[in-house]
DOPA-877251 format. One record per residue (C-alpha): residue number from 0; residue in three letters; x, y, z negated. Coordinates in pm, whole numbers, plus 50000, padded with zeros to 5 digits. Layout:
BEGIN
<num->NUM	residu->ala	u->X	v->Y	w->Z>
...
END
This chain:
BEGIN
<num->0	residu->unk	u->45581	v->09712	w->69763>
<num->1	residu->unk	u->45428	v->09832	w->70055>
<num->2	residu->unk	u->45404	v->10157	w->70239>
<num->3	residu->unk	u->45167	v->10408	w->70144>
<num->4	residu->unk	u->44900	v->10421	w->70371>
<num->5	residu->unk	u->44634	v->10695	w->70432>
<num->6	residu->unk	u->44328	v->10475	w->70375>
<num->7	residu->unk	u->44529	v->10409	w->70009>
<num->8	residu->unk	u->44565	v->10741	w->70007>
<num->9	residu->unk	u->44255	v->10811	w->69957>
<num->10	residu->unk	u->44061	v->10605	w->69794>
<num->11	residu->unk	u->44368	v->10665	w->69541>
<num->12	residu->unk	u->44270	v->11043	w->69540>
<num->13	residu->unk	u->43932	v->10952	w->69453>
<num->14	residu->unk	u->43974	v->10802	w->69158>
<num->15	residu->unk	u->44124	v->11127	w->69021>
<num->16	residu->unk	u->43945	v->11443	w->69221>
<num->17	residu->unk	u->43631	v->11529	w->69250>
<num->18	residu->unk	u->43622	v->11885	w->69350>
<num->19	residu->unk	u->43554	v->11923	w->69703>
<num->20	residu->unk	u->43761	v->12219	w->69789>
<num->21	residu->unk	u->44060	v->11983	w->69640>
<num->22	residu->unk	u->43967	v->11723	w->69886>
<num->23	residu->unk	u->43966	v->11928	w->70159>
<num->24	residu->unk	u->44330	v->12099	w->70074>
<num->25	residu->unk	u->44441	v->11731	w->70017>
<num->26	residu->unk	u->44278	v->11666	w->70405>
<num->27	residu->unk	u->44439	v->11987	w->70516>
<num->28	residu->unk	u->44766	v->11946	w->70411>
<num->29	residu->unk	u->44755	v->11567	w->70557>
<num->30	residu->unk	u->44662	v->11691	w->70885>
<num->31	residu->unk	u->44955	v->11971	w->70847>
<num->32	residu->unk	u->45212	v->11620	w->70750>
<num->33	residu->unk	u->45075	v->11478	w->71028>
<num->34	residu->unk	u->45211	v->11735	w->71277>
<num->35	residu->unk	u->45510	v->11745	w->71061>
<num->36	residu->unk	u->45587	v->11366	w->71103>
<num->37	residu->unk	u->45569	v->11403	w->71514>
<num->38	residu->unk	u->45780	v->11758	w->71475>
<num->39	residu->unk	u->46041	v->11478	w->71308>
<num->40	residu->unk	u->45992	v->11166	w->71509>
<num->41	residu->unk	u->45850	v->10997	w->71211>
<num->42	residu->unk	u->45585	v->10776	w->71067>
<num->43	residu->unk	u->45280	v->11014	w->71117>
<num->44	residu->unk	u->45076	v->10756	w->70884>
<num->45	residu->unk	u->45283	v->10760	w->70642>
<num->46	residu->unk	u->45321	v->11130	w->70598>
<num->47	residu->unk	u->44989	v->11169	w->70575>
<num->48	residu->unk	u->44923	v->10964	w->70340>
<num->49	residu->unk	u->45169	v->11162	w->70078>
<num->50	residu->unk	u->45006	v->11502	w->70186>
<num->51	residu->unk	u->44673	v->11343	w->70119>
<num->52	residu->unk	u->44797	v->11248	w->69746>
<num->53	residu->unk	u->44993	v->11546	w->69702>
<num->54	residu->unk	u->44752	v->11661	w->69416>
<num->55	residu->unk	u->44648	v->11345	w->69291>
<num->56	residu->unk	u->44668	v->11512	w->68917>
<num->57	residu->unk	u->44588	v->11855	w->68986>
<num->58	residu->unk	u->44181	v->11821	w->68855>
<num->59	residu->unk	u->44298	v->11637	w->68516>
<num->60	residu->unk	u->44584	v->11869	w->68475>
<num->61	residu->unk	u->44581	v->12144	w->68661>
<num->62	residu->unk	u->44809	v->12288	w->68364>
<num->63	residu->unk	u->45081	v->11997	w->68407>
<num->64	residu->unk	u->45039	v->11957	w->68791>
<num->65	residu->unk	u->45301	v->11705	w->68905>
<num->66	residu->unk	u->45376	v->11546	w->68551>
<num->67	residu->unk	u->45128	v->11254	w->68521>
<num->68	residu->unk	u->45178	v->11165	w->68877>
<num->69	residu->unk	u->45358	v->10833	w->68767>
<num->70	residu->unk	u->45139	v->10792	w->68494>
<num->71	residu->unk	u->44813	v->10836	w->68764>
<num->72	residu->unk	u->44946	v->10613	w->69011>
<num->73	residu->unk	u->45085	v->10368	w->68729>
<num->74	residu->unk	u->44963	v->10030	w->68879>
<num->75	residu->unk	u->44854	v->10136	w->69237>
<num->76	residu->unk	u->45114	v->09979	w->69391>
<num->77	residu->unk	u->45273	v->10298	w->69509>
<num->78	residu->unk	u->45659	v->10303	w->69529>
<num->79	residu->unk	u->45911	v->10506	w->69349>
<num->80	residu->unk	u->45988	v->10691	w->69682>
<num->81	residu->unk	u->45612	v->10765	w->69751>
<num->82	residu->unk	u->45566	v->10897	w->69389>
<num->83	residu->unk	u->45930	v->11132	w->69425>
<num->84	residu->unk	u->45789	v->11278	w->69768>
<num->85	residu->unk	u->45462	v->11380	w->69601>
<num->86	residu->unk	u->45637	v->11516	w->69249>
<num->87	residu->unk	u->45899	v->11694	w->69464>
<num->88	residu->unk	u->45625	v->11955	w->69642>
<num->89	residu->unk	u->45625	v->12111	w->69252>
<num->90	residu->unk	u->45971	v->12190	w->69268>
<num->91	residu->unk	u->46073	v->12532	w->69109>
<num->92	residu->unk	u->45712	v->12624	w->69085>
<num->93	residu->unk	u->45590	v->12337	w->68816>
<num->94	residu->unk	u->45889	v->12105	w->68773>
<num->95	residu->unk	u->46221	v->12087	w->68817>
<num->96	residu->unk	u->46216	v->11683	w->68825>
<num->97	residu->unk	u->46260	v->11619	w->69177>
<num->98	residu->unk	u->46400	v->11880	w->69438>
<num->99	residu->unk	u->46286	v->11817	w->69792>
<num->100	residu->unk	u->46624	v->11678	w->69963>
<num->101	residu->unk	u->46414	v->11473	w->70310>
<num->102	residu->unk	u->46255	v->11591	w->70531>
<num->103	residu->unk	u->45929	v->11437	w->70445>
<num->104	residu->unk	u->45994	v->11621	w->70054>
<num->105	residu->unk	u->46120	v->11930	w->70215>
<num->106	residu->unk	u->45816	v->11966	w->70453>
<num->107	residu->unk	u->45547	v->11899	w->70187>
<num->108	residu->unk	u->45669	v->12177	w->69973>
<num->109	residu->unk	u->45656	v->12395	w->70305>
<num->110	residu->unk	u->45305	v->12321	w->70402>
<num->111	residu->unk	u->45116	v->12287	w->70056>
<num->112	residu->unk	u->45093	v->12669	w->70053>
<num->113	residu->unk	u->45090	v->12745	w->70436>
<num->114	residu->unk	u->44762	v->12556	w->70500>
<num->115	residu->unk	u->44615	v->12767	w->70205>
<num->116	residu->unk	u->44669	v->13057	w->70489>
<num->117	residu->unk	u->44580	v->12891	w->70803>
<num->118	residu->unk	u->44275	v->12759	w->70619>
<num->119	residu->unk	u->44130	v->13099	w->70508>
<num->120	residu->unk	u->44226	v->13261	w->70839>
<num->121	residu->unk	u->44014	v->13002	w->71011>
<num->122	residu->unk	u->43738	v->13080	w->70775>
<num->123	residu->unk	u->43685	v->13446	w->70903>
<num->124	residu->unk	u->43781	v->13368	w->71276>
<num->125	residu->unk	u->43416	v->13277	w->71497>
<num->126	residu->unk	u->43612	v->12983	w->71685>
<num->127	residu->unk	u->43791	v->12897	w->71355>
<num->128	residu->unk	u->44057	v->12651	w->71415>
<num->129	residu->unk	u->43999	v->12695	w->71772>
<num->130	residu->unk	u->44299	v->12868	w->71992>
<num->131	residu->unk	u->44466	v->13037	w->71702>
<num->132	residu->unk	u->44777	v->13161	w->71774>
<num->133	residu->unk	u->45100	v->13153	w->71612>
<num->134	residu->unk	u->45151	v->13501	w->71627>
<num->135	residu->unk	u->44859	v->13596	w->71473>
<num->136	residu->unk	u->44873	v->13402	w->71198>
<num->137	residu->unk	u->45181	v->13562	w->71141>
<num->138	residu->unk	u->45070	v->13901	w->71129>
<num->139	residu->unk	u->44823	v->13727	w->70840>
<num->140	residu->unk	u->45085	v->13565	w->70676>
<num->141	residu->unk	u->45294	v->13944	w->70674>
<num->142	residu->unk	u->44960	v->14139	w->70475>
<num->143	residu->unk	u->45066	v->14005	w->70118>
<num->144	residu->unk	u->44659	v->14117	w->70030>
<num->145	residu->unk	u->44541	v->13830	w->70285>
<num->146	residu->unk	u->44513	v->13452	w->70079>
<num->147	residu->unk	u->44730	v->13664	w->69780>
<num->148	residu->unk	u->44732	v->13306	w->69612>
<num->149	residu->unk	u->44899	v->13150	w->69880>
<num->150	residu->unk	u->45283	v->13208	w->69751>
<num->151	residu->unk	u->45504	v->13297	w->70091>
<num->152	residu->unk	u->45809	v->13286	w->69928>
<num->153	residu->unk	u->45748	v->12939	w->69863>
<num->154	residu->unk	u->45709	v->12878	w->70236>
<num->155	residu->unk	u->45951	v->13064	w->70312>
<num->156	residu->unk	u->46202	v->12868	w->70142>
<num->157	residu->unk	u->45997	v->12580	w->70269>
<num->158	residu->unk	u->46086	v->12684	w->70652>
<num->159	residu->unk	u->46436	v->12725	w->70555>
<num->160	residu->unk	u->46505	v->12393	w->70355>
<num->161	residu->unk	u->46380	v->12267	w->70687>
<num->162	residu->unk	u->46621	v->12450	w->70843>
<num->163	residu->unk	u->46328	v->12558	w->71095>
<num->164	residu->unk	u->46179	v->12873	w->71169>
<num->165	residu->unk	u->45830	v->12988	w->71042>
<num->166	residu->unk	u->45707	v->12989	w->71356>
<num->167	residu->unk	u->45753	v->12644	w->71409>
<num->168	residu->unk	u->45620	v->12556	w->71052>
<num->169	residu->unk	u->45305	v->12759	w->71167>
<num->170	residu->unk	u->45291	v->12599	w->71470>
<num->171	residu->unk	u->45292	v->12237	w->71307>
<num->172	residu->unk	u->45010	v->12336	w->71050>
<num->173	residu->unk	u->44794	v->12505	w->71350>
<num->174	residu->unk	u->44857	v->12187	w->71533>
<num->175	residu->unk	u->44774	v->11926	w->71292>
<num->176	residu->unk	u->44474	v->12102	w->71152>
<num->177	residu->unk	u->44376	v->12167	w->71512>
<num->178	residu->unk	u->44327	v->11827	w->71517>
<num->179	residu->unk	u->44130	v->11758	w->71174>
<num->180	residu->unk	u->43905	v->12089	w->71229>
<num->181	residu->unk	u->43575	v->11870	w->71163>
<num->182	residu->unk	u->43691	v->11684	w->70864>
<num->183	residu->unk	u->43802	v->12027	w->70756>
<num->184	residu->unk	u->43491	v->12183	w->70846>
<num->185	residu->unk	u->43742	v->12448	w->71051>
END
């Protein structure tokens, strides 16, 4: 089987979403991976390509999010590993099927609900994406009434499965979303 690649990726996630505001969280959190994958000296491709699909049965089942998965990507020619990374991101919060134990696993759980943030702090900065600041963001991420959807405690024990500290997790998704501002309309 071959590796999952971020043009798969998406015309995958088509097939199953057709809300934009999913598509752009899928495009955020792939831009986030992306940043991730250079943090780790790894296949920046590749890690996009699983944040892209992260949600690839959230629309159908937004109830059952990351249990039909394997049943979605049934026949796509996506591998075990691939399907694992994606399933993992639910851990303790939908499933308990796969616990995040790479880094790749451990850094999609971390960002899914950290772009949520950086997104809607964009949104009601004039320059958007645009020179934000690590520190900032934090003092965002610290009022618990700012994106009160976005679950910190999940990031938090994203950062430290990582082993890393939020600032560099911030950093990463400020970086790599930096980078995809158009496509995120950021």
């Amino acid at each position: 089987m071959a590796k999952l690649t971020y043009e798969n990726a998406k015309n995958i996630l088509k097939k199953h979403t057709t809300e934009e505001h999913l598509l752009i969280h899928a495009a955020a959190v792939s831009a986030a991976m992306g940043a991730m994958a250079e943090h780790f000296a790894a296949d920046r491709e590749y890690w996009r390509a699983i944040g892209y699909l992260h949600d690839v049965d959230y629309e159908k089942f937004p109830d059952e999010h990351c249990r039909h998965v394997r049943e979605l990507l049934a026949g796509e020619d996506v591998d075990e590993e691939d399907i694992k990374a994606i399933i993992s991101h639910g851990y303790g919060l939908v499933t308990e099927e796969v616990e995040p134990t790479t880094d790749i696993e451990k850094s999609l759980f971390a960002v899914d609900e950290l772009t949520g943030i950086v997104h809607a702090y964009a949104l009601m900065r004039p320059e958007k994406m645009e020179g934000m600041a690590v520190k900032s963001l934090k003092k965002k991420f610290k009022d618990k009434k700012f994106a009160a959807g976005c679950k910190r405690d999940v990031i938090l024990q994203g950062a430290e499965r990582l082993n890393l500290p939020i600032e560099t997790l911030m950093e990463c998704c400020i970086k790599g979303m930096t980078e995809h501002a158009a496509e995120l309309g950021l």
